[in-house]
N, CA, C and O atoms as CSV, one atom per row, in Angstrom:
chain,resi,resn,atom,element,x,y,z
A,1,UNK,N,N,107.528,100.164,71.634
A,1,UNK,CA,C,106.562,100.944,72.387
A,1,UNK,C,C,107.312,101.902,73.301
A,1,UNK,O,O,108.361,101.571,73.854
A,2,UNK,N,N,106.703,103.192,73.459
A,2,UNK,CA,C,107.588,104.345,74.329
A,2,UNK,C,C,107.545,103.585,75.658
A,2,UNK,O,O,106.926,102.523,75.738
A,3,UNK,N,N,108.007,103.962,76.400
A,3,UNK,CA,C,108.440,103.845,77.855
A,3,UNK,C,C,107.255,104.146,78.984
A,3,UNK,O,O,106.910,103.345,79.854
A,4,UNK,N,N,106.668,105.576,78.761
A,4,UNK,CA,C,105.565,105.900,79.190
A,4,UNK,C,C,104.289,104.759,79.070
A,4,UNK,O,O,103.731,104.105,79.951
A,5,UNK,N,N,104.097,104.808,77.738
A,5,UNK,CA,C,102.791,103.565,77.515
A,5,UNK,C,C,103.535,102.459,78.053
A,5,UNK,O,O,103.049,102.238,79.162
A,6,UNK,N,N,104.207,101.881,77.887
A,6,UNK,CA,C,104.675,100.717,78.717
A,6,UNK,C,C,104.881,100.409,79.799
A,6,UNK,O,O,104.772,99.254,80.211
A,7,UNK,N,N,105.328,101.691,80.685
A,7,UNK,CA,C,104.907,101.813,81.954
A,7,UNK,C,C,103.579,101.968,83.002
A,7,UNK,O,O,103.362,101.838,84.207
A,8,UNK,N,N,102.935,102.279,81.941
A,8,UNK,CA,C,101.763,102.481,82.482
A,8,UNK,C,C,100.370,102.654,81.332
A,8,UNK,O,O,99.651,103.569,80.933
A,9,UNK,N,N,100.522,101.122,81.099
A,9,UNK,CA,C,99.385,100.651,79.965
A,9,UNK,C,C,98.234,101.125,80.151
A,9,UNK,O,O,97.605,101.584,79.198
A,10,UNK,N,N,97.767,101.114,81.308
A,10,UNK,CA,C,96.233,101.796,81.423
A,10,UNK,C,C,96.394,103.260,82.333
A,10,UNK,O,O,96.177,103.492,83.523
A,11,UNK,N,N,96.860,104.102,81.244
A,11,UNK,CA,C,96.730,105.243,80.958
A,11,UNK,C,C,95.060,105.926,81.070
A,11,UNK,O,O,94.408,106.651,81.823
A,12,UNK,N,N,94.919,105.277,79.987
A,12,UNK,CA,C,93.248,105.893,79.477
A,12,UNK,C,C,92.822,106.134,80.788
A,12,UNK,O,O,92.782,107.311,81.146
A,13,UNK,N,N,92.293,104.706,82.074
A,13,UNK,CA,C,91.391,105.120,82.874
A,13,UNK,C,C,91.630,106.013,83.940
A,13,UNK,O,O,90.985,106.024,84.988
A,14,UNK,N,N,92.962,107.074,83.536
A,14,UNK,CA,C,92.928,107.988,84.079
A,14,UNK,C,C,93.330,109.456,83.599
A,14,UNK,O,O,93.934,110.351,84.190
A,15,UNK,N,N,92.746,109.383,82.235
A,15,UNK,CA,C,92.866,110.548,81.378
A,15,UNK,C,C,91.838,111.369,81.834
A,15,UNK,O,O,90.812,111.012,82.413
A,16,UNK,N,N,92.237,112.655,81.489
A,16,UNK,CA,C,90.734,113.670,82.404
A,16,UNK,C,C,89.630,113.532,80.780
A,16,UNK,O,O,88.440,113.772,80.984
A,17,UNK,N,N,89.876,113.308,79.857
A,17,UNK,CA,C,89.149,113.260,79.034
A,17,UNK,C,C,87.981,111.760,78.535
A,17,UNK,O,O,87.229,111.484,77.601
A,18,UNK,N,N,88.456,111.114,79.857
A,18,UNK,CA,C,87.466,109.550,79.549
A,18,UNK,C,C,86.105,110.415,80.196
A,18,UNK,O,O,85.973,111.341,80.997
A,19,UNK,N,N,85.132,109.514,79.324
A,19,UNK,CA,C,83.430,109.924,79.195
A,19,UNK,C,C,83.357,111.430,78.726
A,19,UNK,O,O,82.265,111.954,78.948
A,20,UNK,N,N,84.130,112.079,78.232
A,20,UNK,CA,C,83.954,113.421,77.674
A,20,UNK,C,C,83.088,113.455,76.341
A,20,UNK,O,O,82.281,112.526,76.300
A,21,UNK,N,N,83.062,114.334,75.202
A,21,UNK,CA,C,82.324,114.582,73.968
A,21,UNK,C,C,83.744,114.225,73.081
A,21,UNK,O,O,84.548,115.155,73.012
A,22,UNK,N,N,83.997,113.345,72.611
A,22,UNK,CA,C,85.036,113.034,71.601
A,22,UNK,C,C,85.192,114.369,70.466
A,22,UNK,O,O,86.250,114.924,70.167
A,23,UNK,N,N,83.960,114.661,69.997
A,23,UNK,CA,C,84.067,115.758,69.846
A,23,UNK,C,C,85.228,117.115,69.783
A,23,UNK,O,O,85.952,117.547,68.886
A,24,UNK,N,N,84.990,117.506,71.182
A,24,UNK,CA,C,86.081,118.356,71.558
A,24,UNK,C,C,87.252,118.178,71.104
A,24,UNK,O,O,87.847,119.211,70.798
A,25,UNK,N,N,87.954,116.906,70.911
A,25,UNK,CA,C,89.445,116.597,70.660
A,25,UNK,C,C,89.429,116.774,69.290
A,25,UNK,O,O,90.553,117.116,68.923
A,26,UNK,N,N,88.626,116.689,68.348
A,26,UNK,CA,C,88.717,116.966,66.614
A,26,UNK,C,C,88.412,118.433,66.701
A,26,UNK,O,O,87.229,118.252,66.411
A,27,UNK,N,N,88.471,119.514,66.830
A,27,UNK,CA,C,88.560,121.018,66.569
A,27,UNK,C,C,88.587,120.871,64.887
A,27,UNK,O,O,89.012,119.996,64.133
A,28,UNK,N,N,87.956,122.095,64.693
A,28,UNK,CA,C,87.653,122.625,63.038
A,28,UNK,C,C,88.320,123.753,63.334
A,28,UNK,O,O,89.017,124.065,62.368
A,29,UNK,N,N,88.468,124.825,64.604
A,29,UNK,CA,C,88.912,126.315,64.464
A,29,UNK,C,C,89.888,126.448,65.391
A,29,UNK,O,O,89.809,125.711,66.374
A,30,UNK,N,N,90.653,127.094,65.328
A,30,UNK,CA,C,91.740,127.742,66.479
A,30,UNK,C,C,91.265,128.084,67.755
A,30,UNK,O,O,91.949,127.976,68.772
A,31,UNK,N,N,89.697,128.640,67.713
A,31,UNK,CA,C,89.392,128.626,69.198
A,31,UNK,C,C,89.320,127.145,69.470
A,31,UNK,O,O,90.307,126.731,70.079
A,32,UNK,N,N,88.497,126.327,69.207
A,32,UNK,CA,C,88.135,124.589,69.493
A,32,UNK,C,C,89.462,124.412,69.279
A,32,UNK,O,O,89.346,123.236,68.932
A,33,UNK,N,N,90.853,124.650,69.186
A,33,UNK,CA,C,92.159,123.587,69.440
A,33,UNK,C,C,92.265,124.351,70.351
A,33,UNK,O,O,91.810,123.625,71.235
A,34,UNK,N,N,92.650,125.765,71.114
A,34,UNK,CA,C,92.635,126.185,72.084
A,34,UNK,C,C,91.989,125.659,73.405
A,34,UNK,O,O,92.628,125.718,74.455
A,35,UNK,N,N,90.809,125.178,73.362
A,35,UNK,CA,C,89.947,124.687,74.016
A,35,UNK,C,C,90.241,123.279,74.676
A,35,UNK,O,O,90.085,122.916,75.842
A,36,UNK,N,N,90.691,122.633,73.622
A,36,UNK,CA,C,91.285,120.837,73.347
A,36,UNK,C,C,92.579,121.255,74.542
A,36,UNK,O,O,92.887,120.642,75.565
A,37,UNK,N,N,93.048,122.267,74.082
A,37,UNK,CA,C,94.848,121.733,74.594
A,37,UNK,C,C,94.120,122.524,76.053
A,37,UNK,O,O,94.373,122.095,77.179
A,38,UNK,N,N,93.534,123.285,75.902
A,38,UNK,CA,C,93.266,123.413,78.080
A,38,UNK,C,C,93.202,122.635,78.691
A,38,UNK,O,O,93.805,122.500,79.756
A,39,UNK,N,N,91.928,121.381,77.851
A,39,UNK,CA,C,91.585,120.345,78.860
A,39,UNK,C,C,92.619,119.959,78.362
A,39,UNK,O,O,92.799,120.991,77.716
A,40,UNK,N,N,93.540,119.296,78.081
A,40,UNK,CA,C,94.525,118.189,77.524
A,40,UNK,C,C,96.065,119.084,78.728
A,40,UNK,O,O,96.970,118.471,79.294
A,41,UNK,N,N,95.874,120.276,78.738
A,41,UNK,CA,C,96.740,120.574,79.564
A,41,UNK,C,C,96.688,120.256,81.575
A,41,UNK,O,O,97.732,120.238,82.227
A,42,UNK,N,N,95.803,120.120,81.987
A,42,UNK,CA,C,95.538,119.888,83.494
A,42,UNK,C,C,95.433,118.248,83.679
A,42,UNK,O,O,95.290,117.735,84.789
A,43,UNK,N,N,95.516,117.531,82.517
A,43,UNK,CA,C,95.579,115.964,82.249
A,43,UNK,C,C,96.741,115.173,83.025
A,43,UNK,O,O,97.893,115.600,82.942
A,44,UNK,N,N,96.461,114.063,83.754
A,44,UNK,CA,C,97.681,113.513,84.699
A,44,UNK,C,C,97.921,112.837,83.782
A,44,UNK,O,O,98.945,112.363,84.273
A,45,UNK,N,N,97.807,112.014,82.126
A,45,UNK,CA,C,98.281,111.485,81.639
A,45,UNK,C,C,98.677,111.520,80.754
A,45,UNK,O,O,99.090,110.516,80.174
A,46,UNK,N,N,98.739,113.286,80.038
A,46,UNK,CA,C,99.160,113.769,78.951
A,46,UNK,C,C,99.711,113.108,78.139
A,46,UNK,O,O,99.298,112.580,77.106
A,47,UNK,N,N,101.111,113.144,78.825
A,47,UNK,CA,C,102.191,112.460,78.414
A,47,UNK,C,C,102.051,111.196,77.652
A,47,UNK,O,O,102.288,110.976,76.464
A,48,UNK,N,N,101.603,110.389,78.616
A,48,UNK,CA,C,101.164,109.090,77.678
A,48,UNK,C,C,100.252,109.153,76.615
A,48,UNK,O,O,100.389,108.458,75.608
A,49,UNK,N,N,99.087,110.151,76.820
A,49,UNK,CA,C,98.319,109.691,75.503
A,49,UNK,C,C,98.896,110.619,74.359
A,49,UNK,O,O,98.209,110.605,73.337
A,50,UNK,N,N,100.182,111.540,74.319
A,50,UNK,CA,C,100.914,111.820,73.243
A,50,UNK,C,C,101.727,110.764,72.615
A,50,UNK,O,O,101.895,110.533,71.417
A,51,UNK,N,N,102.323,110.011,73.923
A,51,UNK,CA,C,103.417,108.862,73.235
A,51,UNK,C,C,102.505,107.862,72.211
A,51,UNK,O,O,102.683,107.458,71.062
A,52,UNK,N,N,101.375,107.661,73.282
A,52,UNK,CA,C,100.060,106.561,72.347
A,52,UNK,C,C,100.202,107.413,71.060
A,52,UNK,O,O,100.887,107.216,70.057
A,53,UNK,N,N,99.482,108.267,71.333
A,53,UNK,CA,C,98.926,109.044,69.337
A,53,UNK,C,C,100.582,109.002,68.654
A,53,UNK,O,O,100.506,108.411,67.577
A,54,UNK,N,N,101.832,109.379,68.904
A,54,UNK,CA,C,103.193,109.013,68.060
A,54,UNK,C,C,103.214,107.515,67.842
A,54,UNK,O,O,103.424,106.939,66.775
A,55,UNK,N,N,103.045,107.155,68.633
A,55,UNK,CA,C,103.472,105.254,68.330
A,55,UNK,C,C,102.261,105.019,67.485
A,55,UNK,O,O,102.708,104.775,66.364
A,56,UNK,N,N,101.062,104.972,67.453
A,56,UNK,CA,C,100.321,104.468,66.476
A,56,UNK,C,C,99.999,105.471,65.292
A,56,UNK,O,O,99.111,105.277,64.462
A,57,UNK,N,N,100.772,106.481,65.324
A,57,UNK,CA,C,100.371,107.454,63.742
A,57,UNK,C,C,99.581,108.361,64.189
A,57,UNK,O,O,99.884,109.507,63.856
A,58,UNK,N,N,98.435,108.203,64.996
A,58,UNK,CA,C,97.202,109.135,64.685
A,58,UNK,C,C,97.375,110.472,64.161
A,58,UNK,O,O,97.904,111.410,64.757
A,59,UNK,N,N,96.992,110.479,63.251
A,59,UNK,CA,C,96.945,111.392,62.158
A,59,UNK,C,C,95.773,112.661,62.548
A,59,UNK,O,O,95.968,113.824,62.194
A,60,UNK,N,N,94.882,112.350,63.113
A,60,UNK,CA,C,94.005,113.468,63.251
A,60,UNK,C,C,93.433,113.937,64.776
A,60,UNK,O,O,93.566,113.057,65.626
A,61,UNK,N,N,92.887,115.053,65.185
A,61,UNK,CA,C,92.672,114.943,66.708
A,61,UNK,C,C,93.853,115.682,67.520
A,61,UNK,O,O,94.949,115.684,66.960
A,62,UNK,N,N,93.789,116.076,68.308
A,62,UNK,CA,C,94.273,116.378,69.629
A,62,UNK,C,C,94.702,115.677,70.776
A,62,UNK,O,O,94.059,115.654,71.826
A,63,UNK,N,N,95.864,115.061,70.578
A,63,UNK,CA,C,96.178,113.843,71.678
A,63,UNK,C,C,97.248,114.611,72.711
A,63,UNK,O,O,97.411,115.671,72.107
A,64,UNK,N,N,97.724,114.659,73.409
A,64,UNK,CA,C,98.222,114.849,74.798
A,64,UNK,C,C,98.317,116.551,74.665
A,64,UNK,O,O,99.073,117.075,75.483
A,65,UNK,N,N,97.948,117.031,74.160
A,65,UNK,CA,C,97.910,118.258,73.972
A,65,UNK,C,C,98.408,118.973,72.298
A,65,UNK,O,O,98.684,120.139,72.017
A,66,UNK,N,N,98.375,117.796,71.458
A,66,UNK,CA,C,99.859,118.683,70.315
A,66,UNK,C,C,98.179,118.210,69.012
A,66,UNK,O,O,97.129,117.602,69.217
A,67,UNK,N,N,98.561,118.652,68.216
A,67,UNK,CA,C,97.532,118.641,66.733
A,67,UNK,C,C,98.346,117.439,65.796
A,67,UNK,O,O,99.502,117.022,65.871
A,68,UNK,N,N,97.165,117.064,64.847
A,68,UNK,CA,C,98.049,116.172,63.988
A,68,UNK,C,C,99.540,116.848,63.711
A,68,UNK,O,O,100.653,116.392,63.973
A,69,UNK,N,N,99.212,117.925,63.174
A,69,UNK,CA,C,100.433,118.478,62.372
A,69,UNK,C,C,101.900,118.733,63.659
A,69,UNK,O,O,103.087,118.786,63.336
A,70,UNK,N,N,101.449,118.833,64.839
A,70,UNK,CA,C,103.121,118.931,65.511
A,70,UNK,C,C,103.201,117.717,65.648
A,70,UNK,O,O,104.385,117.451,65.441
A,71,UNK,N,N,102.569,116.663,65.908
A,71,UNK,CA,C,102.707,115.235,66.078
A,71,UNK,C,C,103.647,114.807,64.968
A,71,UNK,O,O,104.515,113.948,65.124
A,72,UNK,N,N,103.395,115.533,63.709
A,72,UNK,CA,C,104.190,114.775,62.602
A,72,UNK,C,C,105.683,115.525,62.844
A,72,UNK,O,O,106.672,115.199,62.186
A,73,UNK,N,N,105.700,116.252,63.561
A,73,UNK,CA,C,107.040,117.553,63.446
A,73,UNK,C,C,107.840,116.483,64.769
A,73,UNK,O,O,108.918,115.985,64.443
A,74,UNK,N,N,107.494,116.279,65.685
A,74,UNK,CA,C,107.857,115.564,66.509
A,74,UNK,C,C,108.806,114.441,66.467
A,74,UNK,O,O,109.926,114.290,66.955
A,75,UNK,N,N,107.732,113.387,65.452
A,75,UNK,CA,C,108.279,112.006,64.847
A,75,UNK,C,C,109.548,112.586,63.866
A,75,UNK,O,O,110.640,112.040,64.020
A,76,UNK,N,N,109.439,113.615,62.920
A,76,UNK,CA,C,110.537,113.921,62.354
A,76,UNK,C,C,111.802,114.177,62.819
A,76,UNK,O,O,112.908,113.893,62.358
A,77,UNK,N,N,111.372,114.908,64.054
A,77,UNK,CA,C,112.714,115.484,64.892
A,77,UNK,C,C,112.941,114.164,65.794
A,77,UNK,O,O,114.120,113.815,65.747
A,78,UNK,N,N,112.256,113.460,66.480
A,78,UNK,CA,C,112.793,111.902,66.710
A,78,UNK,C,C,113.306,110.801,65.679
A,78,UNK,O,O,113.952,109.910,66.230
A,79,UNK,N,N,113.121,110.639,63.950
A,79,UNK,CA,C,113.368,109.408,63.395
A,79,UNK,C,C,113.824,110.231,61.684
A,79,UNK,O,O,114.167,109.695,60.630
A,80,UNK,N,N,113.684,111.306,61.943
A,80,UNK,CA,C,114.147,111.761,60.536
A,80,UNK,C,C,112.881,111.687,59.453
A,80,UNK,O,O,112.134,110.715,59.352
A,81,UNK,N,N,112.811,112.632,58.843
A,81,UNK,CA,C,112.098,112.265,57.209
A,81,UNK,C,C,110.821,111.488,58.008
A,81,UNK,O,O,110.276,110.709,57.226
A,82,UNK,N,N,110.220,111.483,59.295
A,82,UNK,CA,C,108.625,110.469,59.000
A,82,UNK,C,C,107.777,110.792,58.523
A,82,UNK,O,O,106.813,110.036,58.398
């Protein structure tokens, strides 16, 4: 487990995105990921809920600000070939 989530397991109840429209974080268009990473940018827990979405895969969505697809660019440039 990253360092971040482990340091500070309850993350979530202070993400700016708890009770929001889940919604928002799945974008279909470039404006709606634009939108995602604003709110995901003024977030005190960014950080962690990126390490969360790398450590468990999440594959789809908008987690600490990055899209599935840099999430996977990430893990590559941390572990090679993921």
């Amino acid at each position: 487990m990253s360092a971040a989530v482990t340091v500070f397991p309850q993350w979530r109840e202070h993400a700016r995105c708890r009770g929001a429209d889940a919604a928002i974080f799945y974008p279909t268009t470039e404006d709606e990921i634009r939108k995602a990473r604003a709110f995901c940018a003024t977030c005190p827990v960014r950080e962690c809920c990126l390490e969360h979405a790398l450590l468990h895969r999440e594959r789809d969505g908008i987690w600490g600000g990055m899209t599935g697809r840099e999430r996977r660019r990430v893990l590559r440039q941390r572990y090679g070939g993921v």
